[in-house]
Backbone as a ProteinNet text record, in pm:
[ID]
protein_1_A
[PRIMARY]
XXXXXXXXXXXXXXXXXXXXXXXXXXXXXXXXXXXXXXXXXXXXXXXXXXXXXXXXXXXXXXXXX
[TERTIARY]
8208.4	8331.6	8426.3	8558.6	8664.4	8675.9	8768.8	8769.9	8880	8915.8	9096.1	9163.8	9321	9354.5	9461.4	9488.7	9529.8	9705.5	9723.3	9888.8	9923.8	9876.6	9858.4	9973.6	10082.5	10230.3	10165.9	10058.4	10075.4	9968.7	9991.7	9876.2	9751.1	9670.1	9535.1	9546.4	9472.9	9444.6	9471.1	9363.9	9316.1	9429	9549.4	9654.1	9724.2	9786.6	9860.8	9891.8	9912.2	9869.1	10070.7	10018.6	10138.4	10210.3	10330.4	10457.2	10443.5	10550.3	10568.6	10632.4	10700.2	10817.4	10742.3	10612.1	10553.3	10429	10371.4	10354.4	10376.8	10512.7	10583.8	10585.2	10680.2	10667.7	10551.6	10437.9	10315.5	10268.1	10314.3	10291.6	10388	10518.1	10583.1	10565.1	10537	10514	10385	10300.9	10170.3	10237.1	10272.2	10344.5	10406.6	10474.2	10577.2	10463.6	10363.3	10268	10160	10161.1	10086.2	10155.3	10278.2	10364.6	10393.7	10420	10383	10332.4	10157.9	10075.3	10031.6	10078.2	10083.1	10144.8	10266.1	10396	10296.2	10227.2	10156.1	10035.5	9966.3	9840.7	9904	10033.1	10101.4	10155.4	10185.3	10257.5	10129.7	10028.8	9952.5	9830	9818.5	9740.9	9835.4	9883.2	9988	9949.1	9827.9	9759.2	9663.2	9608	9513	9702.7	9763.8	9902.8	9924.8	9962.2	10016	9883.4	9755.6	9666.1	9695.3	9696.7	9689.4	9827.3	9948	10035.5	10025.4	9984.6	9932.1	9821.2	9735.3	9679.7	9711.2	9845.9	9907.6	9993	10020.7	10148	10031.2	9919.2	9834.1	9770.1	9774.5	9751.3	9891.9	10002.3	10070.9	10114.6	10092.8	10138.9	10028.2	9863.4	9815.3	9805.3	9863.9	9889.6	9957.7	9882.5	9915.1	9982.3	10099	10193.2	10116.8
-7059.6	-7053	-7162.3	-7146.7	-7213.6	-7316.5	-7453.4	-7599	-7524.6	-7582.1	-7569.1	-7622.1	-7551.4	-7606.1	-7709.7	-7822.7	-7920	-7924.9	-7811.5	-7822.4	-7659.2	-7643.9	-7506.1	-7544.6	-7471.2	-7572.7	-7484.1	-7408.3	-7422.8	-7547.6	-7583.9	-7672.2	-7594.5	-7730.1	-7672.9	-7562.4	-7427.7	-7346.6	-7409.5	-7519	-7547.6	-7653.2	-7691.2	-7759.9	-7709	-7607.2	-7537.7	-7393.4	-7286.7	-7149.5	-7168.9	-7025.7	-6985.1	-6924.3	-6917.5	-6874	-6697.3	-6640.4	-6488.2	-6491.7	-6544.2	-6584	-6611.3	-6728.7	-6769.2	-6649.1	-6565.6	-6484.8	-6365.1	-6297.1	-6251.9	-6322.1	-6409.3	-6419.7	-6453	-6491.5	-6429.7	-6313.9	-6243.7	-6070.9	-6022.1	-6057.2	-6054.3	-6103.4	-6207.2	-6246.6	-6177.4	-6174.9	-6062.9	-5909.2	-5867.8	-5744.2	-5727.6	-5804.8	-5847.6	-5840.5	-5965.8	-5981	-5862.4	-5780.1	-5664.2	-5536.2	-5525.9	-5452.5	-5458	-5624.9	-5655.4	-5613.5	-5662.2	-5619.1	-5475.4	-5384.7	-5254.2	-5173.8	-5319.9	-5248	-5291.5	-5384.5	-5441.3	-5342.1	-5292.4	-5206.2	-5086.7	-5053.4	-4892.1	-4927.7	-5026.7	-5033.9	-5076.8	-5150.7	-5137.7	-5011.8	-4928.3	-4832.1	-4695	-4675	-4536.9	-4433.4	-4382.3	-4277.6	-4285.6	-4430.5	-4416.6	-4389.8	-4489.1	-4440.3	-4277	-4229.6	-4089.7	-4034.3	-4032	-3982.5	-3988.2	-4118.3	-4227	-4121	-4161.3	-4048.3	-3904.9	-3863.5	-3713.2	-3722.7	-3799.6	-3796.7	-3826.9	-3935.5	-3910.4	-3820.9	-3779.5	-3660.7	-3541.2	-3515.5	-3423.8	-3463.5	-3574.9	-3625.4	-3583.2	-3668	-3593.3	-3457.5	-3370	-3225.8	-3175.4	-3220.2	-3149.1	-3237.7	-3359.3	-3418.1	-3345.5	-3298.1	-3209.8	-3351.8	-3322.9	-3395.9	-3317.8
-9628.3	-9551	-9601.3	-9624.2	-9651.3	-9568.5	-9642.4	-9557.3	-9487.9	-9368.1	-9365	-9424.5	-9445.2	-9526.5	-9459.1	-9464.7	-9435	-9423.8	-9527.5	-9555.9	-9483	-9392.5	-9297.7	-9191.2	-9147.8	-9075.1	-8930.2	-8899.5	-8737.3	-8703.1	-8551.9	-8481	-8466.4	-8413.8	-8351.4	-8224.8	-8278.8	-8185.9	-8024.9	-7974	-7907.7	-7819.5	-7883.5	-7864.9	-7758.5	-7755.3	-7694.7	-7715.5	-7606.1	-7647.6	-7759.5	-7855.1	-7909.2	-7855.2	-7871.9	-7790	-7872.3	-7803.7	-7851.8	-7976.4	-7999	-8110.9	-8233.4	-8243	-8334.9	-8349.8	-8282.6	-8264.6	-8357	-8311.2	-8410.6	-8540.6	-8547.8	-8650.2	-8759.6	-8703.9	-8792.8	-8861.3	-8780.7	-8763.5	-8842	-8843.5	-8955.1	-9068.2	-9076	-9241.5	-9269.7	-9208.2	-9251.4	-9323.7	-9197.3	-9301.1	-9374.9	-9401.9	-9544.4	-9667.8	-9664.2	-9779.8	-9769.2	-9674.5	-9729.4	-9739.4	-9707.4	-9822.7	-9932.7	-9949.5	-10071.3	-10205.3	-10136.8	-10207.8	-10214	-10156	-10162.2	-10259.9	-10303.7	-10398	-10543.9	-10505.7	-10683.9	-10700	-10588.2	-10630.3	-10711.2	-10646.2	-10674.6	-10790.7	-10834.2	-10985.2	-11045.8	-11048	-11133.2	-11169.7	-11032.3	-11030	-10963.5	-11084.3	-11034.6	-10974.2	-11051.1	-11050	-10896.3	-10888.1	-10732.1	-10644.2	-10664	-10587.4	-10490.2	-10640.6	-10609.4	-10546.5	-10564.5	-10485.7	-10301.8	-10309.5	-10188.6	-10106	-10171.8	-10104.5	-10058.8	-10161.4	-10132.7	-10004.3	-9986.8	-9891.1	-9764.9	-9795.6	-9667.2	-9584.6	-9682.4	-9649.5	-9584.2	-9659	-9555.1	-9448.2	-9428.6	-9293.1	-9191.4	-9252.4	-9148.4	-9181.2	-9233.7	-9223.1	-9113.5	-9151.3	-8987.9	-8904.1	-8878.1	-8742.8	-8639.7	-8553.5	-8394	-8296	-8256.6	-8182.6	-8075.2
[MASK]
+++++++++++++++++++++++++++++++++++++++++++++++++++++++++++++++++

């Protein structure tokens, strides 16, 4: 298991609960870096890509609303 890392900008868990805001914005920067990295798998692996799409698009074509 990893040390912590020391240069990490939130506090101790145990300090005080997190607000909604910091919250969010975690949750945001998360999704940012795994869109991200979604955009580097698809440019380096085109081909799993276009699969990956195609499979989504038949997911939602028989998704029953």
């Amino acid at each position: 298991m990893p040390a912590p890392d020391p240069s990490d900008d939130r506090p101790d868990e145990g300090s005080r609960p997190e607000t909604d805001a910091e919250r969010r914005r975690r949750r945001a920067q998360f999704l940012r870096e795994l869109a991200e990295a979604r955009e580097l798998r698809d440019r380096v692996q085109p081909r799993r890509a276009k699969v990956a799409r195609l499979r989504h698009a038949m997911r939602m074509r028989t998704f029953r609303w």
